[in-house]
N, C-alpha and C positions, 0 to 999 in steps of 0.2 A: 504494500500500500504506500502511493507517495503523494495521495492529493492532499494532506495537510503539512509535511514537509517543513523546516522552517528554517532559515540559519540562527537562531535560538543557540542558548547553551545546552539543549538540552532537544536538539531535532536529529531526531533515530530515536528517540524515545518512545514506545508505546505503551499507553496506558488503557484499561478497561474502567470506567466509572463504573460500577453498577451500585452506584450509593441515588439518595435525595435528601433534598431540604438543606439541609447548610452544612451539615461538620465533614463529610464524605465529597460533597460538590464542591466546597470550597479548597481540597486538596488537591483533586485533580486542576481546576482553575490555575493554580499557583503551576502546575509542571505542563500546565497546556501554555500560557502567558510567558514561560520561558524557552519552548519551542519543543515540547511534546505533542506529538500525536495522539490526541484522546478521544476516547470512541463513550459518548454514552449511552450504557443501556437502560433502557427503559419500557415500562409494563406498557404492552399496547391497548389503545382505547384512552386511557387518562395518564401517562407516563407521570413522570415528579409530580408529587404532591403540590407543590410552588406554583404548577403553574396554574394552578385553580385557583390562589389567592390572589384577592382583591389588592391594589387597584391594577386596572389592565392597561393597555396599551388603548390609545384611541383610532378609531376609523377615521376615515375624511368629512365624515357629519357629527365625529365629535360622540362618538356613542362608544363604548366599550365592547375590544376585539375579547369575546371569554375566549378563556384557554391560553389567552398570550398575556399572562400576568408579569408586569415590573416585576417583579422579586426575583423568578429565574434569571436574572440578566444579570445579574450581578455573582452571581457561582458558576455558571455557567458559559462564559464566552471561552472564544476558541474550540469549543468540541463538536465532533458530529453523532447527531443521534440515531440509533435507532432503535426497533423494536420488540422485545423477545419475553414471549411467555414461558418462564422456564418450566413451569408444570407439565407443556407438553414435551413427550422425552425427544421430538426432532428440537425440540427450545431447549435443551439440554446439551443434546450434541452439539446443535450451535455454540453454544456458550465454552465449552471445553476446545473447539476451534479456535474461539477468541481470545482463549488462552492458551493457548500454542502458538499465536502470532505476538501476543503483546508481552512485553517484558515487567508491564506493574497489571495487579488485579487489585481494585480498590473497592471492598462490601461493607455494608452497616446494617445488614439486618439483623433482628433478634439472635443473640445466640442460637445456633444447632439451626436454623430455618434450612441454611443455604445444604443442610448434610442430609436431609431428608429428596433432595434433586440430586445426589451424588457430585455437589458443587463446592463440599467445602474443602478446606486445606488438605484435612486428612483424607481427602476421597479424591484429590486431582496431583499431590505434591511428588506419586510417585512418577505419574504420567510426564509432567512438567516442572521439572524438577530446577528449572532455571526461574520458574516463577516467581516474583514477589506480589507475594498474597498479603494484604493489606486490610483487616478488620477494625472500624470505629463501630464502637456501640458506647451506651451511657455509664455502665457498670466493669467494663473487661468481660474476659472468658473465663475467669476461674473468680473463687472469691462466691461469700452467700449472695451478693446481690446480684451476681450476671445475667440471671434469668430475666430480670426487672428490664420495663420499655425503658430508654433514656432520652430525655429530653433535656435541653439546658437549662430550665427554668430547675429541675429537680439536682443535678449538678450543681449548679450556684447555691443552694439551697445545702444541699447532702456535706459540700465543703468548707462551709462556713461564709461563703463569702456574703450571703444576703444580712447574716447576724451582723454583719462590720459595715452594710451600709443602709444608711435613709438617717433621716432626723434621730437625735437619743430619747426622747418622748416619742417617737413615732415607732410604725408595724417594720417588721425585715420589707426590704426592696432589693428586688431582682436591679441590672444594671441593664440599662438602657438598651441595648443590645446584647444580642446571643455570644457572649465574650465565650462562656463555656465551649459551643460549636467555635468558633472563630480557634480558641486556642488548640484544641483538639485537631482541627484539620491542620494549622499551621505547622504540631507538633508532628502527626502525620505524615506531613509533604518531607519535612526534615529528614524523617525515620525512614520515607524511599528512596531518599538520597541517596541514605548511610548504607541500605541494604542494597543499591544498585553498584557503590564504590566497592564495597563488602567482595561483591558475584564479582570482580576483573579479577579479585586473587584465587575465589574459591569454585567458581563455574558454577555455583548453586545460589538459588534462591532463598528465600524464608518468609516465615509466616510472622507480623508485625501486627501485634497488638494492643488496638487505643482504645482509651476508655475516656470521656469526658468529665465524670469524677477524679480519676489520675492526674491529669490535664489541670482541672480546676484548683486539684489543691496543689499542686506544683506552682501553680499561679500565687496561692497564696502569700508566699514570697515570706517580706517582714514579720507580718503576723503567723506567720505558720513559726518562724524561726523563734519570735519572743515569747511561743508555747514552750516549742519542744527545749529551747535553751535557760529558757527565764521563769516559765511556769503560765506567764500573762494571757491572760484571756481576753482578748481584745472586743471592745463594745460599738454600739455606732457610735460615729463622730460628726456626724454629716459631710461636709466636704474639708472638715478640717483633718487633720494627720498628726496619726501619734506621737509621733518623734522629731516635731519642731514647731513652732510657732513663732509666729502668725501664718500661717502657711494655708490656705480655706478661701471661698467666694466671700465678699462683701457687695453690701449696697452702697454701690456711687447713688451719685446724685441726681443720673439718667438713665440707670441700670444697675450693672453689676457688674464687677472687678474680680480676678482672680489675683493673690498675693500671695507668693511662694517667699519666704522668708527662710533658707535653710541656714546660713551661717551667721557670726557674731558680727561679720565685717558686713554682710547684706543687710543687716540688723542697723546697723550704724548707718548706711546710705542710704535708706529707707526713713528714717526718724531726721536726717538731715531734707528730705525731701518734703517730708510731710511736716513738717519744723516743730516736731517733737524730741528734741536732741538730749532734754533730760533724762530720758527715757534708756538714755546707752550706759550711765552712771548712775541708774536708778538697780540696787541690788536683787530687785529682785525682777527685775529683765535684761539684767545686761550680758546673761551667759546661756545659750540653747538650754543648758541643764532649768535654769532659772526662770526661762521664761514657760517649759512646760509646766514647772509645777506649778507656776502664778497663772496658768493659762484663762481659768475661769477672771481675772483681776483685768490682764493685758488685752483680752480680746474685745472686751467693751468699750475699751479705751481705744484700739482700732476701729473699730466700728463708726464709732461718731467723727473719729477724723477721715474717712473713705467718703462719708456721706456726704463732706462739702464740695466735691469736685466732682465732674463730672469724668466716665470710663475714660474718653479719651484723652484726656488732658492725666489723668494717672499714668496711661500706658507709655506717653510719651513721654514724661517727668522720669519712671522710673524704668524705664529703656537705658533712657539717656547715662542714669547714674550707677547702670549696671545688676537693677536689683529684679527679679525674674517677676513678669505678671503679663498679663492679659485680658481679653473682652473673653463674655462666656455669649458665646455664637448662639442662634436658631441656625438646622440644615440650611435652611437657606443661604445664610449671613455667609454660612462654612465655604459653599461650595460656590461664591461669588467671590470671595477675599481674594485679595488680588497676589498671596503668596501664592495659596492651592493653586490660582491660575497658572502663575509663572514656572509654577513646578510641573505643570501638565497632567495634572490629578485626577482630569475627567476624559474617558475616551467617549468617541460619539461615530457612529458607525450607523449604517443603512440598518435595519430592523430584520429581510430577508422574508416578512411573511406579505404578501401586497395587499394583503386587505390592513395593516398599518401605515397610518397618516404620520408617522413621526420617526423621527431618528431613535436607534436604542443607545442609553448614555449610560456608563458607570463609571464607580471608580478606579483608576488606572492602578496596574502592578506600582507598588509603594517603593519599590526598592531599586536604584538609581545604577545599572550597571554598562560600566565607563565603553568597554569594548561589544559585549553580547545582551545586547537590553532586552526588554522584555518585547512582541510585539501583539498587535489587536487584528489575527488576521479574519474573522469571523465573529456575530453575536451570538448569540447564547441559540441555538436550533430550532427549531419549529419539532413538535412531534413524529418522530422516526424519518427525519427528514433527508437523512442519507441511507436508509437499509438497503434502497437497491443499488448503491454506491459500494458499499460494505461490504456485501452480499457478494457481487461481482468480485472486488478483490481479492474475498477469500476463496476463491472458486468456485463459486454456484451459478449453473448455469441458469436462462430465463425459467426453464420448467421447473427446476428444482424450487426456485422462488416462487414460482405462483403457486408449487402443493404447498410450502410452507405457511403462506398468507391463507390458503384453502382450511389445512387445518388449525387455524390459529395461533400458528408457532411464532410469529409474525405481525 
């Protein structure tokens, strides 16, 4: 197969997606935006769950295209889809074709689903033994919970991280985004790196497995470290941070400021800006150690000095003098800012299905590489939009495809 092709760091790479929704889509994305070949498959009739959620893409009268939901667009560019019912066993045979051409296999079904179709690790590893078999699920494959669906909301939740954030009078909150799937798939993409570098020494493949609880609390990072090392049980803070102060949102005088305050010397050029200077020779704020324990004293006291200025006149006061802050953005605000722009953060690409009146836009591979960068050569597919591309490639002639579509395999 050479119709996706790419000079990418990473074109000769073939991958099988048979994941959806965000933590499995979003890994293949990251090895497809560096120039993998990624093939997704998908249940035919309603493929990825995503793209049945709202909101959709618009027609030329302004009406909603179903089926071609915004959200797959953003996991999905660069790959071609198609369609495979693995229940039926020609959906089967297919699928063990597709991995004997592809050198990553990436699933996130329930535990044990894929070994009931003769699909999982331990039922194809001997066949293809070069494979890297790649499972994201919520819980791992071993452990009491692996049985459990996983979602990111229960992840965030199961790892603590909901306990550590929203208001301290207020309920646990999830974080704005699916951070759980996002770090999952990112850890994912990683771990087919390691295991693709791993195969030039050893000729073999393996079986890599994620768990989005794993994921989540590895993420925990500081607080996980001032359990296990210090005993601390960490509570919400709101947007403040345990380990320094004044560091949290304030209300300007036209909105809202963020002030990152992490050392004694930002401490000092901060309090010169805001012309609070007694403040650096006041004992019980003039050392990190001093100003957390005073925190409930000193934050009030920022507080009413943030509010007479307005954000932007803060950002550029304290830009100027070295001391870390900034505006707290709406999407909107984000994806207008005239950095994101100049960093070319947004790709914008033909949509591909013609009953869409609009361009399909997401956000660009994050990561800036000097010689093999990432590139945007496709949007996210239309439902099985390549099988008879696919199909063809892997050597099925017209007839053999039309009993396949005949019996549903397809």
């Amino acid at each position: 197969m050479s119709h996706a092709l790419s000079d990418g760091p990473l074109a000769g790479l073939r991958v099988i997606d048979f994941t959806r929704v965000v933590a499995g889509p979003l890994t293949a994305q990251c090895l497809a935006d560096l120039g993998a070949d990624v093939i997704k498959v998908e249940r035919p009739g309603s493929g990825d769950d995503t793209r049945q959620w709202p909101p959709y893409f618009k027609d030329a009268d302004g009406e909603d295209v179903l089926g071609e939901s915004v959200y797959i667009q953003v996991t999905n560019r660069n790959k071609r889809s198609i369609t495979v019912d693995i229940r039926q066993p020609e959906g089967q045979a297919l699928m063990k074709r597709l991995m004997g051409w592809a050198d990553v296999f990436i699933e996130n079904l329930k535990v044990g689903d894929l070994d009931r179709y003769g699909l999982s690790y331990d039922k194809v590893k001997d066949e293809h033994s070069h494979l890297i078999y790649c499972s994201v699920t919520g819980f791992g494959q071993t452990g009491p919970y692996a049985k459990r669906p996983g979602y990111d909301i229960l992840a965030q939740g199961a790892a603590g991280l909901m306990s550590v954030t929203g208001e301290p009078d207020g309920l646990p909150m999830k974080v704005g985004v699916a951070v759980g799937d996002i770090q999952a798939g990112l850890h994912a993409a990683v771990a087919v790196l390691a295991a693709v570098h791993a195969r030039t020494a050893t000729g073999k493949g393996q079986w890599i497995d994620v768990s989005l609880l794993d994921c989540q609390a590895w993420g925990m990072i500081n607080f996980a470290s001032n359990y296990l090392n210090a005993g601390m049980v960490a509570t919400r803070n709101g947007t403040a941070h345990p380990s320094v102060v004044p560091y949290q949102v304030f209300e300007s005088r036209d909105g809202h400021v963020i002030l990152g305050v992490t050392t004694d010397y930002q401490f000092a050029k901060f309090c010169e800006c805001a012309g609070t200077s007694q403040w650096v020779t006041d004992d019980r704020f003039a050392t990190t150690r001093a100003r957390v324990e005073n925190r409930a004293i000193l934050v009030p006291l920022v507080a009413e000095v943030m509010a007479t200025r307005d954000t932007a006149d803060w950002v550029a006061a304290l830009e100027e003098a070295g001391v870390s802050c900034g505006p707290v953005n709406r999407i909107d605000q984000a994806f207008q800012d005239p950095h994101l722009l100049a960093r070319e953060m947004i790709v914008e690409m033909d949509h591909g299905d013609d009953r869409v009146a609009q361009p399909a836009r997401s956000p660009a591979y994050p990561v800036k590489l000097s010689e093999t960068p990432a590139s945007y050569r496709r949007p996210a597919p239309t439902l099985g939009q390549h099988s008879r591309e696919i199909l063809h490639d892997l050597g099925y002639d017209d007839g053999e495809i039309a009993a396949l579509r005949e019996n549903g395999a397809i």
